[in-house]
One Martini backbone bead per residue (centre of mass of N, CA, C, O) as a GRO file, in nm:
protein
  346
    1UNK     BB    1   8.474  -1.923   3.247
    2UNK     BB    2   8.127  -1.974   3.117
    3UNK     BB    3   7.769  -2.092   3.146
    4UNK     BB    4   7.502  -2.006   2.986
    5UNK     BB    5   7.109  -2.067   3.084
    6UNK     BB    6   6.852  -1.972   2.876
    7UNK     BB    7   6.490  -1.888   2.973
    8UNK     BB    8   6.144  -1.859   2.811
    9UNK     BB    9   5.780  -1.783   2.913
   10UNK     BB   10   5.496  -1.722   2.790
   11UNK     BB   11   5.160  -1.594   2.967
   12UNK     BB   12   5.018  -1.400   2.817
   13UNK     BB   13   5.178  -1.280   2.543
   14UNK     BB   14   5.212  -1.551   2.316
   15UNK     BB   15   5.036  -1.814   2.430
   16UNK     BB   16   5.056  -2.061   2.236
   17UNK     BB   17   4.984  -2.283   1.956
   18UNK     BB   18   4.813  -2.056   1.793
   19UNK     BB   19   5.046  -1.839   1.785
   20UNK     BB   20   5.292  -1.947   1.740
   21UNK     BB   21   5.165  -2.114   1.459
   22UNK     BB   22   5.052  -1.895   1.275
   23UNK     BB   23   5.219  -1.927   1.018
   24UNK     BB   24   5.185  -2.214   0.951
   25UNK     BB   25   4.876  -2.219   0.885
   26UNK     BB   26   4.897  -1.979   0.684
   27UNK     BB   27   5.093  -2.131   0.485
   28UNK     BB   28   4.879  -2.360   0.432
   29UNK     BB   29   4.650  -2.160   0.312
   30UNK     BB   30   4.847  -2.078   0.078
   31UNK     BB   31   4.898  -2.359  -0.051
   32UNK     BB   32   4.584  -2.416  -0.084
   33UNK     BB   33   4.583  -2.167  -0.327
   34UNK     BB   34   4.753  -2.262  -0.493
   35UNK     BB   35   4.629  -2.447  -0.587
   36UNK     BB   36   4.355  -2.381  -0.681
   37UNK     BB   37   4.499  -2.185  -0.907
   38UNK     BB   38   4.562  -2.422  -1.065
   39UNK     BB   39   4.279  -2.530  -1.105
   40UNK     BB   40   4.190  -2.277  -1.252
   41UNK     BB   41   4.367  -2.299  -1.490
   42UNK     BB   42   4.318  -2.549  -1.615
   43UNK     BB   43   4.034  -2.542  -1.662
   44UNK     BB   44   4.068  -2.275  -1.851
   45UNK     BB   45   4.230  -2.438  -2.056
   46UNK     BB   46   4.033  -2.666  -2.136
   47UNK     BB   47   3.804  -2.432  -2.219
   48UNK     BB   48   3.971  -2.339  -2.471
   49UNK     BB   49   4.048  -2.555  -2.595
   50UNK     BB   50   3.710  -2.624  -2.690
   51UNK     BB   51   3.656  -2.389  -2.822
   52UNK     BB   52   3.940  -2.389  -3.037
   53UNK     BB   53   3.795  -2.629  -3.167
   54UNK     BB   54   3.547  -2.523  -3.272
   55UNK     BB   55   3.603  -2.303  -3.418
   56UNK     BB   56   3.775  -2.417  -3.605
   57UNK     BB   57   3.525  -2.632  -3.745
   58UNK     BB   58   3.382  -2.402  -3.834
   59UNK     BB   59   3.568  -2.330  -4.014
   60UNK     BB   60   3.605  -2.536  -4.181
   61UNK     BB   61   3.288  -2.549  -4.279
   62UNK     BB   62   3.261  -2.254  -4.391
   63UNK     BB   63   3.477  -2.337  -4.627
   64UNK     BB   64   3.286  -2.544  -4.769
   65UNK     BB   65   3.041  -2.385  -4.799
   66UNK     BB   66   3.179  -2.173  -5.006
   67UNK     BB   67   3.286  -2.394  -5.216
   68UNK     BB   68   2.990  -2.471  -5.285
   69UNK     BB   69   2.895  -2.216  -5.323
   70UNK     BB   70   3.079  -2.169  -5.598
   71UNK     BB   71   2.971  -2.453  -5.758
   72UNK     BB   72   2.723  -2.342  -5.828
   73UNK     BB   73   2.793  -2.065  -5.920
   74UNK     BB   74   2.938  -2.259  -6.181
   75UNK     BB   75   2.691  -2.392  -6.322
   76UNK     BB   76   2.537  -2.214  -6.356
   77UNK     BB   77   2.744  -2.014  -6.570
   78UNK     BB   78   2.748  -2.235  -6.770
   79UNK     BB   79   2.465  -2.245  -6.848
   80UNK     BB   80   2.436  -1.983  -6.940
   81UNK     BB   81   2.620  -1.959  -7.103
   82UNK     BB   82   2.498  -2.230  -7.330
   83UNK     BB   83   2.258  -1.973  -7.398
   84UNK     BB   84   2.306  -1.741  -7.532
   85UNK     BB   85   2.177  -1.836  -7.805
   86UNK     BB   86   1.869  -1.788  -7.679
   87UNK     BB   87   1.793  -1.680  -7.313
   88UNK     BB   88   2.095  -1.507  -7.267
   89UNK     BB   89   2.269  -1.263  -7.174
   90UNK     BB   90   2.486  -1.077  -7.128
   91UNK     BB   91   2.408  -0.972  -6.818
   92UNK     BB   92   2.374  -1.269  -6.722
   93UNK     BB   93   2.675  -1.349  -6.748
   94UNK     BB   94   2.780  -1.118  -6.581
   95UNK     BB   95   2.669  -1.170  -6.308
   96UNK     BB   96   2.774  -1.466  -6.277
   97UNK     BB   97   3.110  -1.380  -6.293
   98UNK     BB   98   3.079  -1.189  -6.051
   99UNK     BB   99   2.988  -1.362  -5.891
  100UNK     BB  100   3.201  -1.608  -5.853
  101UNK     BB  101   3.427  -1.434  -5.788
  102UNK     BB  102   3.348  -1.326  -5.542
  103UNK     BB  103   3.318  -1.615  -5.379
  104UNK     BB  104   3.602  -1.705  -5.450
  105UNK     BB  105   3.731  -1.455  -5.268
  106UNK     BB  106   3.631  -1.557  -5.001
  107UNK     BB  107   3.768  -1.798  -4.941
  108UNK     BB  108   4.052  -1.686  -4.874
  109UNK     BB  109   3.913  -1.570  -4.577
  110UNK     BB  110   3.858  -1.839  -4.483
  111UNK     BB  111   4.137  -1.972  -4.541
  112UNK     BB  112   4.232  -1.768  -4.298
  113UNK     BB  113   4.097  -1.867  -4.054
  114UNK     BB  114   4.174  -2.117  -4.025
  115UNK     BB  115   4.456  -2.043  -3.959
  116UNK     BB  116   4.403  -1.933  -3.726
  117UNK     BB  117   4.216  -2.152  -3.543
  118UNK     BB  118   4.486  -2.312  -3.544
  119UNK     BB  119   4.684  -2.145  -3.403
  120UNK     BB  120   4.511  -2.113  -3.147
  121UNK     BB  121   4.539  -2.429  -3.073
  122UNK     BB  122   4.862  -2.447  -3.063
  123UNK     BB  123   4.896  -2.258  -2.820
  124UNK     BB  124   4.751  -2.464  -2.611
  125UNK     BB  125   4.913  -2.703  -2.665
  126UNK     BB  126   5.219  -2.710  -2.703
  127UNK     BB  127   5.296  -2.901  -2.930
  128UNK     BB  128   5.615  -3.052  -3.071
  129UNK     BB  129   5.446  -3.134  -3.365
  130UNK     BB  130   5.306  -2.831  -3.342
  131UNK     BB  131   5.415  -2.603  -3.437
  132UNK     BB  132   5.344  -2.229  -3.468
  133UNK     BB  133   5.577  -2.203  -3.718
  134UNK     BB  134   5.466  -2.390  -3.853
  135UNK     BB  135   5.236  -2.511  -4.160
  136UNK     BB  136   5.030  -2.672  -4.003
  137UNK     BB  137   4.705  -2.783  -4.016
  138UNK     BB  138   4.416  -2.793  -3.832
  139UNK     BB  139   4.200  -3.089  -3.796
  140UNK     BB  140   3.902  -3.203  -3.713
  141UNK     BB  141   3.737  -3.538  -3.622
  142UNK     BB  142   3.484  -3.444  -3.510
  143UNK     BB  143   3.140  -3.426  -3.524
  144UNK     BB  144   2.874  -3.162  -3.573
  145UNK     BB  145   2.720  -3.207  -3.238
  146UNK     BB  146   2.477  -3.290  -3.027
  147UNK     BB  147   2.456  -3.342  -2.733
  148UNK     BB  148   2.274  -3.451  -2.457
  149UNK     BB  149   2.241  -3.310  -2.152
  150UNK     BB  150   2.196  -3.393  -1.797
  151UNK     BB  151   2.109  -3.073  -1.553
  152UNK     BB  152   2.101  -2.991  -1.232
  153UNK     BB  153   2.055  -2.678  -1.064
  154UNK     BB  154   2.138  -2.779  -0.762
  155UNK     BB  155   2.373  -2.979  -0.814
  156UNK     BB  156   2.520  -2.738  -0.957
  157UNK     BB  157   2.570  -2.566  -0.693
  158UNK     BB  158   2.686  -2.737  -0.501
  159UNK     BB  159   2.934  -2.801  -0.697
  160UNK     BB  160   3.045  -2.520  -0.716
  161UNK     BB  161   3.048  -2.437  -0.407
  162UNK     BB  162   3.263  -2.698  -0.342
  163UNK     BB  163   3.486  -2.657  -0.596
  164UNK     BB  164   3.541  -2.383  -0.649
  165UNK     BB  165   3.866  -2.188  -0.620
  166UNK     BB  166   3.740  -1.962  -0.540
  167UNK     BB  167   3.563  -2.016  -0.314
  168UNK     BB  168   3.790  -2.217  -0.145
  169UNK     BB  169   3.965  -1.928  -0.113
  170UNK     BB  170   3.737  -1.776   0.051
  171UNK     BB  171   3.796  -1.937   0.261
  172UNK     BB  172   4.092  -1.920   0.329
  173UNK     BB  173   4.043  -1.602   0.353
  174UNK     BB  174   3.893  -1.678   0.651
  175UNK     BB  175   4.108  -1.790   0.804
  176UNK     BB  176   4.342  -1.602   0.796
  177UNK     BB  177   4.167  -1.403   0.955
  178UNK     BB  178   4.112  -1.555   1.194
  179UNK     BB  179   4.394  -1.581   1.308
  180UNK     BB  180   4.469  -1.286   1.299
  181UNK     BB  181   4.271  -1.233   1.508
  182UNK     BB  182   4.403  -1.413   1.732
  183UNK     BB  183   4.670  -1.260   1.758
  184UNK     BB  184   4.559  -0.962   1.823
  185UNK     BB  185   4.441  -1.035   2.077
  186UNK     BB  186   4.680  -1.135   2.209
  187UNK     BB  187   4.804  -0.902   2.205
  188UNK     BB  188   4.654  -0.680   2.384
  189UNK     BB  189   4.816  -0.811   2.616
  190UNK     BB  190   5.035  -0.839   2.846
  191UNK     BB  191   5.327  -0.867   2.913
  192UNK     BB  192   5.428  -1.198   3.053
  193UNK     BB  193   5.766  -1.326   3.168
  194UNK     BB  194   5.921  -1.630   3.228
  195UNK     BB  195   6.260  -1.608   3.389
  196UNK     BB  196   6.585  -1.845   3.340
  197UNK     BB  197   6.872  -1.890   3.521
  198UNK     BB  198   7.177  -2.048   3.449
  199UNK     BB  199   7.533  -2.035   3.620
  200UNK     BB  200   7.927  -2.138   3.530
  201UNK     BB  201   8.191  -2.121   3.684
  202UNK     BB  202   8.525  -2.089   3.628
  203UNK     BB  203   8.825  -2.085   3.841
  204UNK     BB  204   9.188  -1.997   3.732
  205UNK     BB  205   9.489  -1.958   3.600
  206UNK     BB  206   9.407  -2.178   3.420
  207UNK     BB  207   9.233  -2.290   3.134
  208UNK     BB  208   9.206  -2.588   3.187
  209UNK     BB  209   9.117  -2.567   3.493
  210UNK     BB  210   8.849  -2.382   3.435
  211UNK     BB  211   8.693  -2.563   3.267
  212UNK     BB  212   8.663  -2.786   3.443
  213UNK     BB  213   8.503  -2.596   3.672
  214UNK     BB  214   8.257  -2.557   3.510
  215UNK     BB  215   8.145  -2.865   3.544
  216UNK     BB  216   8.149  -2.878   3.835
  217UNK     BB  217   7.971  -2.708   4.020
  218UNK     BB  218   8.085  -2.473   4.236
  219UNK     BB  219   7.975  -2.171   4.023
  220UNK     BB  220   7.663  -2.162   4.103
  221UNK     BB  221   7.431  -1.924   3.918
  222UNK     BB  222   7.046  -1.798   4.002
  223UNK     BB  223   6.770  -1.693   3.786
  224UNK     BB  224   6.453  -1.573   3.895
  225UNK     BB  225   6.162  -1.418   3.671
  226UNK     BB  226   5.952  -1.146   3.628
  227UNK     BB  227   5.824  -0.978   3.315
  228UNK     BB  228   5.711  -0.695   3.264
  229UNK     BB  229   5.449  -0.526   2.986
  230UNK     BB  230   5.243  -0.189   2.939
  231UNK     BB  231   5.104   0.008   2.706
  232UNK     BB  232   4.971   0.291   2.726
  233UNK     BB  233   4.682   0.232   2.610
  234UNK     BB  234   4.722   0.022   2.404
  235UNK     BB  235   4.677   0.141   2.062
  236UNK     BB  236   4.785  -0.034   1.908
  237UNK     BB  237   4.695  -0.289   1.930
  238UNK     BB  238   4.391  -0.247   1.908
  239UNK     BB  239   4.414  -0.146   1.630
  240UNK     BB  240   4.507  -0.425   1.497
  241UNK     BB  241   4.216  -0.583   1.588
  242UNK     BB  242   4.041  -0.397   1.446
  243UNK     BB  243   4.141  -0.488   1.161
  244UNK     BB  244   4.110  -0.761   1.171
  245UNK     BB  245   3.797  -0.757   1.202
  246UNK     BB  246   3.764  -0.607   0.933
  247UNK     BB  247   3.897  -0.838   0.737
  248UNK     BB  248   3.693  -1.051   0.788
  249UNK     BB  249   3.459  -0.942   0.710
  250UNK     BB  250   3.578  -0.867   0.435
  251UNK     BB  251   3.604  -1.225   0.428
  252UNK     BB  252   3.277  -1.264   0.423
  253UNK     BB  253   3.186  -1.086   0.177
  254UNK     BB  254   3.356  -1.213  -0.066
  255UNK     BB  255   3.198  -1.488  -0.003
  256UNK     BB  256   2.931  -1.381  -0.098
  257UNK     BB  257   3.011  -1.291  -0.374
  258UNK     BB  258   3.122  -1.583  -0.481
  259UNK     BB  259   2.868  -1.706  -0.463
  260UNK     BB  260   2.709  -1.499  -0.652
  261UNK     BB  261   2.852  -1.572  -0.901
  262UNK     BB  262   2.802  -1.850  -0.920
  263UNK     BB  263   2.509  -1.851  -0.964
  264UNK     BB  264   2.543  -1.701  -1.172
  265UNK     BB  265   2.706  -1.849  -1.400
  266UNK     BB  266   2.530  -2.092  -1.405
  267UNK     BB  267   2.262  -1.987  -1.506
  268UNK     BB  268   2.366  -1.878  -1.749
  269UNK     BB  269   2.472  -2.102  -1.895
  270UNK     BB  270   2.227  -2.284  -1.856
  271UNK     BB  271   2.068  -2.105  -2.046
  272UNK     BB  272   2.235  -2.121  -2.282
  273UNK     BB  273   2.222  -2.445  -2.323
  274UNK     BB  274   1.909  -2.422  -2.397
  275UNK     BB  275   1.893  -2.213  -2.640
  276UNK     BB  276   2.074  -2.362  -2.801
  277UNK     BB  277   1.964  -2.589  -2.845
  278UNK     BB  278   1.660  -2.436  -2.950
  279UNK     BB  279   1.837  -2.324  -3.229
  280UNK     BB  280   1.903  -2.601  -3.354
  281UNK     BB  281   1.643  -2.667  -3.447
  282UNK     BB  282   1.563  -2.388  -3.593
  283UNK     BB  283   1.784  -2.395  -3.811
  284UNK     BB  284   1.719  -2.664  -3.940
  285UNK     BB  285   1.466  -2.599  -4.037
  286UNK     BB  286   1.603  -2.370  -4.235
  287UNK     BB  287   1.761  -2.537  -4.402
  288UNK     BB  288   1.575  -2.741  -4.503
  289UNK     BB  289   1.364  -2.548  -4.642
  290UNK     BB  290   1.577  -2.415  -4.836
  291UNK     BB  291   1.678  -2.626  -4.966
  292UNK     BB  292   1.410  -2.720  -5.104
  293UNK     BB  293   1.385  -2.424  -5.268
  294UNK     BB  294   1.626  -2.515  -5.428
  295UNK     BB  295   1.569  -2.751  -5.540
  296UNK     BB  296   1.309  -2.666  -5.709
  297UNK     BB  297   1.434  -2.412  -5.882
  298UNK     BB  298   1.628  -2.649  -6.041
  299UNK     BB  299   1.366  -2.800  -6.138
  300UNK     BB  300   1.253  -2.511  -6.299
  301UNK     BB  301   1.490  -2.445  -6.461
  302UNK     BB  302   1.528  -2.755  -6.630
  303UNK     BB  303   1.209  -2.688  -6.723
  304UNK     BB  304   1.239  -2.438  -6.875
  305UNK     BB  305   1.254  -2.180  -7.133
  306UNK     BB  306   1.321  -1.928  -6.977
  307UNK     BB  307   1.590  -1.709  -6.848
  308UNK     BB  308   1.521  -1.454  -6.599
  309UNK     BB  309   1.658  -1.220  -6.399
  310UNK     BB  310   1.533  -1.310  -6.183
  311UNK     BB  311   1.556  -1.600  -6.182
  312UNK     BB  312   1.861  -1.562  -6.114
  313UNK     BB  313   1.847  -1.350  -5.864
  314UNK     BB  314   1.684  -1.626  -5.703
  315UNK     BB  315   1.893  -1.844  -5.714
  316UNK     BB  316   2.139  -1.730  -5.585
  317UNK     BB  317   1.986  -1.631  -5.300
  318UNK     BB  318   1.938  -1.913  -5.204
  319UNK     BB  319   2.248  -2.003  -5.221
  320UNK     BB  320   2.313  -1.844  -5.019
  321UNK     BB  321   2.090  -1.878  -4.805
  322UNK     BB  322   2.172  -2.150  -4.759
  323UNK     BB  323   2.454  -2.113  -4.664
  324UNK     BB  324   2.388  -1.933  -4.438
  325UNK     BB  325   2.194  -2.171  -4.265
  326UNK     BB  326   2.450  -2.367  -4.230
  327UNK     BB  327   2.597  -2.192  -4.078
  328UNK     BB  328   2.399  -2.120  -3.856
  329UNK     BB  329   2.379  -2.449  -3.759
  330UNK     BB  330   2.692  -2.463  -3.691
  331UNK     BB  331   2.713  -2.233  -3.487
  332UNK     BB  332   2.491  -2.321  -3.290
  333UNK     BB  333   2.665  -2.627  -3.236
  334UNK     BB  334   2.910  -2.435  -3.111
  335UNK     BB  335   2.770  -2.259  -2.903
  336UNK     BB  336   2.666  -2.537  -2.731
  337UNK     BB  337   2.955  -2.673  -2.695
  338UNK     BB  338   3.054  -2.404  -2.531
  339UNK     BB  339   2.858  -2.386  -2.322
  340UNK     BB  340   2.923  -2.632  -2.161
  341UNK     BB  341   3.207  -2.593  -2.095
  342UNK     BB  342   3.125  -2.391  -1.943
  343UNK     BB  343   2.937  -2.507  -1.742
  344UNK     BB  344   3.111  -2.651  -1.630
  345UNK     BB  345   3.355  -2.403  -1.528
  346UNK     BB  346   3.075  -2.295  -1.353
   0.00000   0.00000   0.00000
């Protein structure tokens, strides 16, 4: 029997814990990737969810417009029934029975649109409360408002370069890049390893005793030596090296595309927030003008004397119109309340 222990310690290619550790490293920034990845996950369904409740709003608010709008057009409908003996035609009281039933028809799709937008927001919570295939519509309960936010242009830069998961993903794969360039290089050297051995030898005609004398330490031999090995041209190593140094240059390239990236989205969003902001503002004047104009004309309708084609031609569309401003000034809060949160996302 023989107990046999051997050493060997690279001297030059592969030599260092820079080298050695070289996947342990690379391991912590690819697990440093995967939160990164999580974390822009997150964000992202955030954001959806934020999206699919104002939708879901708006929905609900177009419903509402919709509805009111369907009333008006039913009250007038029954005022001109009402004179019909008097100074309203046939032809007046049938285009507002028609008007009257196409508005109504509209309602099915607004309602129609709530259901759709209460699913989307159903699919993001995955609330077990509210199963996808339950027949339950969410309706949101917060004011259709728009809070002024204050946002410093380079704070908001400095803050995106520092934490978006994309931006710090880029730098994890310049460090990975990095490693690998320096493992490259090493590999690039001559092979030369120090090689010891120690062997202990029993020698018996039995077993027993062969055993006993392996640890005695009679029959000990040492052997002591360096391994070289250069092979010629080193082509491959080289080529090795050419390559990583050309992948690191690649996620460096990378780092500067993501951080552009990050500034156009910041500045876009940035802008849209700023946008629908002052569109808010104009559409309620425009809201407030037409409700005016309607009113106005309810109050000439009421003490006219006679009911003329044009002048319900003009009532109605005024009626739209008011319906379509509403719509407008909602719109433009649920795209206002959309951009901030892209704006955070950014």
């Amino acid at each position: 029997p023989s107990l046999s222990l051997d050493f060997s310690q690279p001297l030059l290619r592969g030599f260092g814990d820079k080298v050695t550790l070289a996947q342990v490293a690379i391991a912590r920034k690819v697990e440093q990737e995967s939160i990164e990845t999580l974390r822009q996950e997150l964000i992202d369904t955030v954001t959806a969810t934020e999206t699919a409740y104002w939708n879901l709003a708006f929905a609900w608010r177009s419903l509402a417009i919709q509805e009111w709008l369907v009333e008006a057009s039913v009250e007038l409908r029954d005022m001109i029934d009402r004179r019909r003996n008097f100074d309203a035609s046939l032809a007046d009281w049938a285009q507002a029975v028609a008007t009257v039933e196409q508005r109504a028809s509209d309602v099915i799709n607004f309602q129609q649109a709530v259901k759709e937008a209460s699913d989307q927001l159903k699919v993001l919570m995955n609330d077990p409360r509210y199963p996808l295939a339950g027949e339950t519509v969410l309706a949101p309960i917060d004011e259709m408002v728009n809070t002024p936010i204050e946002i410093d242009f380079r704070e908001s830069l400095l803050t995106a370069i520092s934490m978006r998961p994309d931006v710090r993903n880029s730098i994890f794969q310049i460090d990975i890049a990095r490693i690998n360039e320096l493992v490259a290089d090493n590999a690039r050297l001559p092979e030369l390893d120090f090689q010891a051995q120690v062997t202990t030898t029993g020698m018996s005609d039995e077993f027993g005793q062969g055993m006993d004398r392996t640890y005695g330490g009679d029959f000990i031999s040492y052997v002591l030596g360096l391994a070289f090995q250069y092979p010629l041209g080193n082509r491959a190593a080289e080529a090795g090296y050419r390559q990583a140094r050309l992948e690191r240059s690649a996620s460096m390239i990378d780092y500067r595309r993501a951080i552009q990236a990050t500034i156009l989205d910041v500045k876009t969003n940035l802008r849209e927030v700023m946008d629908n902001a002052e569109l808010i503002s104009s559409t309620r004047t425009a809201r407030l003008a037409t409700a005016e104009s309607l009113r106005a004309l309810e109050v000439e309708r009421d003490t006219l004397a006679s009911l003329t084609p044009t002048f319900l031609n003009l009532l109605f569309s005024t009626q739209a119109q008011l319906a379509t401003a509403r719509s407008n000034e909602f719109q433009a809060i649920v795209n206002y309340n959309t951009s901030v949160a892209e704006l955070y996302q950014s």
